[in-house]
Each structure stands twice: as C-alpha cells, then as structure tokens.
C-alpha positions as CSV (number, residue, x, y, z in Angstrom):
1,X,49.6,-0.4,-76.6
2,X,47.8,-3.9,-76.6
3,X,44.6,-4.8,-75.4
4,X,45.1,-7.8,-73.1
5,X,41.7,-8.8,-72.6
6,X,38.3,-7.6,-73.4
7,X,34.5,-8.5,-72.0
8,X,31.2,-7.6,-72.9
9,X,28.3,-8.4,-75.8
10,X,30.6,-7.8,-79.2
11,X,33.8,-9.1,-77.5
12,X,35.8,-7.2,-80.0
13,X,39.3,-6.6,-79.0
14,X,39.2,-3.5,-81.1
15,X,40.3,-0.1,-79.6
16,X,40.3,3.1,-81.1
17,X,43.4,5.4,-80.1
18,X,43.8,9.2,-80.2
19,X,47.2,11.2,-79.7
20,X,46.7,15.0,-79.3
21,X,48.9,17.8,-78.7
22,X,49.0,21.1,-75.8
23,X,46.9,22.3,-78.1
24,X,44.1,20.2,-79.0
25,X,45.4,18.9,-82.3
26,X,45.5,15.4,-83.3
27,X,49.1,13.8,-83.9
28,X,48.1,10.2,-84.2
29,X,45.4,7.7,-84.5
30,X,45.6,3.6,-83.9
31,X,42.8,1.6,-84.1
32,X,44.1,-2.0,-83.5
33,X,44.5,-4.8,-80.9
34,X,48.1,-3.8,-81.1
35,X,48.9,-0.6,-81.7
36,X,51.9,2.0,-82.2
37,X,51.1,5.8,-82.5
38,X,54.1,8.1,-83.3
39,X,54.9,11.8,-83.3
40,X,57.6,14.6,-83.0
41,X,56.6,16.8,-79.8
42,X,57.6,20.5,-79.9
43,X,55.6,21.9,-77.7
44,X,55.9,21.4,-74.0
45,X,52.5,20.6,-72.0
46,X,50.1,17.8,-71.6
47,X,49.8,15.5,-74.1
48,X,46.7,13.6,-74.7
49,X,45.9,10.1,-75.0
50,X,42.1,9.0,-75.8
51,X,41.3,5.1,-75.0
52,X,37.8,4.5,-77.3
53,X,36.2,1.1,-76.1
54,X,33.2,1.7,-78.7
55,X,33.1,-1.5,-80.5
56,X,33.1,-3.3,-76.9
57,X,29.4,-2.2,-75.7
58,X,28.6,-3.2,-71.7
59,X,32.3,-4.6,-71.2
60,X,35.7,-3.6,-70.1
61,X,38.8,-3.9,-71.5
62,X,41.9,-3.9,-70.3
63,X,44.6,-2.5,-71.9
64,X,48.5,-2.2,-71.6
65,X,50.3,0.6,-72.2
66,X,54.3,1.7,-72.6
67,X,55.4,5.1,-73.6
68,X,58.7,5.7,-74.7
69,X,60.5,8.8,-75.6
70,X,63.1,8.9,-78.0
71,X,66.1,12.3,-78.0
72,X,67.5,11.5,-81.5
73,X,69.8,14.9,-82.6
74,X,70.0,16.4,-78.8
75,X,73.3,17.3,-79.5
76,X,73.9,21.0,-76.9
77,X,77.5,20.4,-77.3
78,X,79.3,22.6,-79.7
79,X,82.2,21.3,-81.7
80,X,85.5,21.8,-80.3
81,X,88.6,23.3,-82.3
82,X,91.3,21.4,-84.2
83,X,94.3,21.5,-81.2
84,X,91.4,20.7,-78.5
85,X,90.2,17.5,-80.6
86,X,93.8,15.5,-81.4
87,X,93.8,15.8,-77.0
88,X,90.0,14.4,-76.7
89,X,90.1,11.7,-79.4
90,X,89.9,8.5,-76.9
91,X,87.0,10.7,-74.6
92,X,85.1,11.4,-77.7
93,X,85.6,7.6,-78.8
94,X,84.4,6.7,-75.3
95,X,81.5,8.8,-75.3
96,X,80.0,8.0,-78.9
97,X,80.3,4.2,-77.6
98,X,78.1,5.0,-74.4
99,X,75.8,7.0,-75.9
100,X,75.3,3.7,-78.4
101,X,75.1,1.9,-75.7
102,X,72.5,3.4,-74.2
103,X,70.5,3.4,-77.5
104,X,71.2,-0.2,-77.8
105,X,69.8,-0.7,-74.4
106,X,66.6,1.6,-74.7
107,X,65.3,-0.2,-77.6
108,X,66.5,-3.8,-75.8
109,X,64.1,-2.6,-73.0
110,X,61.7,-1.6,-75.1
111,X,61.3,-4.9,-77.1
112,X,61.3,-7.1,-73.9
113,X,58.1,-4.8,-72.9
114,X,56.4,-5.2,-76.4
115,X,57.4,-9.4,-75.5
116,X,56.2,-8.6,-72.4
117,X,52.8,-6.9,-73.4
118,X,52.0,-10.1,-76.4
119,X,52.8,-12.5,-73.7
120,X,49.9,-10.9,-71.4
121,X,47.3,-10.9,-73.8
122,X,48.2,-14.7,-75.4
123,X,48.0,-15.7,-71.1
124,X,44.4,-14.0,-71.1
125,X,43.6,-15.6,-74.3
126,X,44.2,-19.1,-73.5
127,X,43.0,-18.7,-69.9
128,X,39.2,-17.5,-71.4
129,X,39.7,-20.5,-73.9
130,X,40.3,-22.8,-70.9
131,X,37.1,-21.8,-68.9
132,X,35.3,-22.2,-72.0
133,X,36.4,-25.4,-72.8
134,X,36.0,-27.0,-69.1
135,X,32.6,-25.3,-69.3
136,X,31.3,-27.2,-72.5
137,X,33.4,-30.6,-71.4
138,X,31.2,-30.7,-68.7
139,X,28.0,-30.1,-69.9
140,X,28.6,-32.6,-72.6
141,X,29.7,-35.2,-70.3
142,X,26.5,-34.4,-68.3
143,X,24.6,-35.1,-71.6
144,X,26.7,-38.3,-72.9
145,X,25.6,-39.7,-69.5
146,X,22.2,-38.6,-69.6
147,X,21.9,-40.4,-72.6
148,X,23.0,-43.4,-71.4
149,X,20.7,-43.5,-68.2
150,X,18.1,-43.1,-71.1
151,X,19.1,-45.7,-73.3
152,X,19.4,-47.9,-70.3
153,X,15.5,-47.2,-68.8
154,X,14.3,-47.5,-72.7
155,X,15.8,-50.9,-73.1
156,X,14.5,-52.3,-69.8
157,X,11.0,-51.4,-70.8
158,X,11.4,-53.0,-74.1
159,X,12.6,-56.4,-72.5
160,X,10.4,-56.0,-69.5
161,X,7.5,-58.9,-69.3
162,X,4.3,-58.4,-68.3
163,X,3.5,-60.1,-65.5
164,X,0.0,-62.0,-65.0
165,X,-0.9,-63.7,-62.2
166,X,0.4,-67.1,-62.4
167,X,3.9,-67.5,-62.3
168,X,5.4,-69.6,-64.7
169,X,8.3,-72.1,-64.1
C-alpha cells in the first residue's frame, strides 16, 4: 500500500494498517506512507484489512492498494516412478521452466505496480507543490508591486513644491 495524497489540519501522510484473520486475530500491522504487511493464510474466509487515517484529522486520504497472493510449495502432484520419469524428462523440463516463468512474471507485475503506486504519489506531490508555489508567486508579485506604487507616491510628495500664489518664472 502507499498513500498518494493526504488533506486535512496535520497533513501527515501517516496511515496505520491492520491485517486480521477469519477469526478476528491480527496477522500484521504497517504504519507507514509505504507499507508491506505479510502473512501465511490457512484458514479460508474473509480476511481483514483496517485503513486508520488518525494522524490526518478533518482530511482524506487517498490510498493505493495491490494485493498479491503468492502459492509457494502447491505441489498436488505426486512423484512418478523410475520407468515413468526417463519417458517424461523433456515434459518435466518444460514444465519446471513455465512454472518459473510464471514466477518470473508475477513478481515483474508486481514491481511495475509498486513503480506504478511511487509514481502516483511523487505526481500528487509535485502537483500540491506546484499550486503552492503559483499561489505564493503571486501574492509576492502583488506585494513587490505594491511596494513600488508606494515608493513611487512617497517620492513624489517628497519632491513635490508647494505652490503659492505667484508663479515663478
């Protein structure tokens, strides 16, 4: 999980994470901008994931997620006997080279999200710091001219002459 981008009076990018199991109990905690939580599942059911936006108060947050499940050892083949396996050499090769394959290619995907996710949160990142930044360019152009016009009147008054009644020549 990262948080992309987060609004509100602390503006902490903090979340608090919670795993729990079918039956209540708790298998992992994160409590990061960027955070991994893993566990072993044995159980079948719902399994529970708690978003806590507590150091955030009066804001929202919003938050990308990617869940992955891994099948390491789901092996339901049994081994085959001697005669059988001299036949199935080359299917067996074929097999152990796909199966890495699709390893290879589940963690691929899964690293392009992660690249993915980091990307999202640096765009929200500089897009705040970009509104921010026009914001206070403006308002100090506003007062760099201000200045000026006042500069300007307070130097006329200092070089204006009175004027009497008789113009002189």
């Amino acid at each position: 999980l990262q948080v992309q981008r987060a609004t509100g009076i602390g503006n902490s990018r903090n979340i608090l994470v919670t795993a729990s199991d079918p039956n209540g109990f708790q298998l992992g905690v994160s409590q990061d901008v960027r955070g991994q939580i893993n566990f072993l599942t044995k159980d079948t059911g719902f399994y529970q994931l708690c978003l806590d936006n507590q150091e955030n108060h009066f804001g929202f947050m919003q938050v990308y997620l990617n869940f992955g499940v891994y099948y390491e050892d789901f092996n339901m083949e049994h081994k085959q006997p001697a005669e059988r396996k001299e036949l199935n050499d080359t299917l067996e090769a074929i097999g152990v080279s796909i199966q890495r394959l699709q390893i290879h290619t589940f963690h691929m995907w899964r690293f392009y999200n992660f690249a993915r996710m980091r990307k999202g949160a640096d765009s929200f990142l500089l897009e705040a710091n970009y509104n921010y930044i026009n914001w206070w360019s403006m308002a100090q152009s506003c007062v760099i001219v201000l200045s000026g016009v006042l500069q300007l009147h307070f130097l006329k008054r200092l070089f204006h002459a009175q004027t009497s009644g008789s113009q002189k020549c």
